[in-house]
C-alpha positions in Angstrom: 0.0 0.0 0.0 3.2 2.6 0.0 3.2 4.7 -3.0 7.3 3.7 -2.9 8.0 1.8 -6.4 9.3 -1.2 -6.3 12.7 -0.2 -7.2 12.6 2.6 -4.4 11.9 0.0 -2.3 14.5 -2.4 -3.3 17.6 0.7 -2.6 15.6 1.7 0.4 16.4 -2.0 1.7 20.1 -1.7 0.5 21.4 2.3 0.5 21.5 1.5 4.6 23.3 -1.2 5.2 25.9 -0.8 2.2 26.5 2.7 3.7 27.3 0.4 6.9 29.4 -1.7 5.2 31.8 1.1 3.6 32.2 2.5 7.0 32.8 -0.8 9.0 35.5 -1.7 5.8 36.8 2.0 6.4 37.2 1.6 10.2 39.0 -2.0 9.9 41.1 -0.9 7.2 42.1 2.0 9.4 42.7 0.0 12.5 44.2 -2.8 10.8 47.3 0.0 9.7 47.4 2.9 12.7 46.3 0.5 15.7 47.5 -3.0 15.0 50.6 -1.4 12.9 50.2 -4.1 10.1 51.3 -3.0 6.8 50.1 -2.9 3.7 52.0 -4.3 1.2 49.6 -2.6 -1.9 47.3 -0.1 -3.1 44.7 0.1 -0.9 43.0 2.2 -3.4 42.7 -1.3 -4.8 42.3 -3.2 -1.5 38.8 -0.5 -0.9 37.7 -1.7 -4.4 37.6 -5.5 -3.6 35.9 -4.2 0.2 33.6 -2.6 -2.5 32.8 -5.8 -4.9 32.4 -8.6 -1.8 30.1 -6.1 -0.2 28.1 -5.9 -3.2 28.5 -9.7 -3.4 27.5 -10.1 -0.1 24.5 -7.5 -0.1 22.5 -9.0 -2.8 22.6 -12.6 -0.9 21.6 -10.7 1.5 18.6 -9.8 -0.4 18.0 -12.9 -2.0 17.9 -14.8 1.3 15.4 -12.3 2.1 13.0 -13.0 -0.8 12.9 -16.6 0.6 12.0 -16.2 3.8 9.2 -15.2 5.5 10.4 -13.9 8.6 13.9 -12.1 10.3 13.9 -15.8 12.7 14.2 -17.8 9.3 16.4 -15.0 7.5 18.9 -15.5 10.5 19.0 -19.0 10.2 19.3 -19.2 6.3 22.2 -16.5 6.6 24.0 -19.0 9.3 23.3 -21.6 6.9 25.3 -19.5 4.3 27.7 -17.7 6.4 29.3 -21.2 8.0 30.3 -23.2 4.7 31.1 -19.7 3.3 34.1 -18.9 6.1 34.9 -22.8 6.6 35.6 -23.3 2.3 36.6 -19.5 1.9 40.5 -20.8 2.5 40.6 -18.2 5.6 40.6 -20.6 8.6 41.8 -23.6 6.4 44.0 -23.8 3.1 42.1 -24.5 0.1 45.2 -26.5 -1.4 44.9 -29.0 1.6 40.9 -29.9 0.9 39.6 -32.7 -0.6 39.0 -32.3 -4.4 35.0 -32.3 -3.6 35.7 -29.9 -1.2 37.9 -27.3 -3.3 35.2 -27.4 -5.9 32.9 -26.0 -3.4 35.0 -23.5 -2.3 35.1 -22.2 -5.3 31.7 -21.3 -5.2 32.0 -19.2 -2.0 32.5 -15.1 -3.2 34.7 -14.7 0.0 36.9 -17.4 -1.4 37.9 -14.5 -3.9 38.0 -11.8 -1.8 40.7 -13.5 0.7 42.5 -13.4 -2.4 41.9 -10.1 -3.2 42.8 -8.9 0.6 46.0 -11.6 0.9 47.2 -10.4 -2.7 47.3 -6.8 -1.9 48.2 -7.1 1.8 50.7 -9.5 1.7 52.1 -9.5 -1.5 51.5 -6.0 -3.3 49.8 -7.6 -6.1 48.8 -5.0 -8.2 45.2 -5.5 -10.5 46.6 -7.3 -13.4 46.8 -9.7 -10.7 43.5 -9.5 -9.5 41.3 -8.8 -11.8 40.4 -12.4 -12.1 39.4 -12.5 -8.5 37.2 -9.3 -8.9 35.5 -10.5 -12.4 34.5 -13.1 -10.9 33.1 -11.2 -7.7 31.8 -8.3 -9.7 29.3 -10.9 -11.7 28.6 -13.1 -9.3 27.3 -9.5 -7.4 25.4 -8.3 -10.7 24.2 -11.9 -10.8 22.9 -12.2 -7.2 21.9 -8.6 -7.8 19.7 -9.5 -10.5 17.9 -12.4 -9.4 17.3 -10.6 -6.3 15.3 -7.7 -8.1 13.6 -10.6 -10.3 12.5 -12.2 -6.8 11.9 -9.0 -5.4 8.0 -8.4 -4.4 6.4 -5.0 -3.3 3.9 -7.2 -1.5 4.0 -9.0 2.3 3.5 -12.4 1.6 
């Protein structure tokens, strides 16, 4: 019954907590080289950019998980359901050369498996974005992708 159009909507549900995101990346990127003293090794006009792509990444599963569910109780679970396989196969607690060939495949579904590349390549190794662009192809569609079917799944109405 709100005269807001569906795409009005849509942004109204995303502007906020992207504008969360930046400024959480922001503070950790900050902390990360004036309180913890760690250096970094590369652009971090670059490193911002990949913050930039996994957030966009991770905003439209966001939304997506939200046109399944019915409820924040089930949206919580489902985003537990996504957010555990997703740090466990990323290669950040666990190498992904190590896993099982079953298990490597999956990883390679997970978007954050390309931003850990993304943040050790410029962190550690001062890769520059010939080296990365790979990694943030394959994040940028996978966000436009998410992004996409999220709008398609998208409904002005309460279920």
């Amino acid at each position: 019954v709100t005269p807001v159009s569906r795409l009005g909507l849509f942004l109204g549900k995303l502007i906020p907590y992207a504008v969360v995101g930046i400024f959480e990346a922001g503070t950790v990127l900050f902390l990360m080289r004036f309180l913890f003293t760690v250096p970094i090794a590369g652009s971090v006009t670059l490193l911002f950019s990949g913050c930039l792509l996994f957030l966009m990444t991770a905003l439209s599963l966001g939304l997506i998980i939200s046109t399944f569910t019915d409820n924040q109780i089930q949206a919580l679970q489902f985003a537990m359901l996504v957010i555990l396989p997703s740090v466990l196969l990323s290669g950040f607690i666990f190498p992904q050369d190590n896993m099982p060939l079953p298990i490597y495949a999956l990883g390679q579904v997970v978007p954050a498996t390309y931003f850990i590349r993304i943040l050790r390549g410029v962190v550690l190794r001062d890769a520059h974005f010939m080296d990365l662009w790979p990694n943030m192809a394959v994040l940028a569609a996978v966000g436009i992708g998410l992004l996409l079917i999220a709008s398609m799944r998208f409904k002005k109405t309460v279920r």
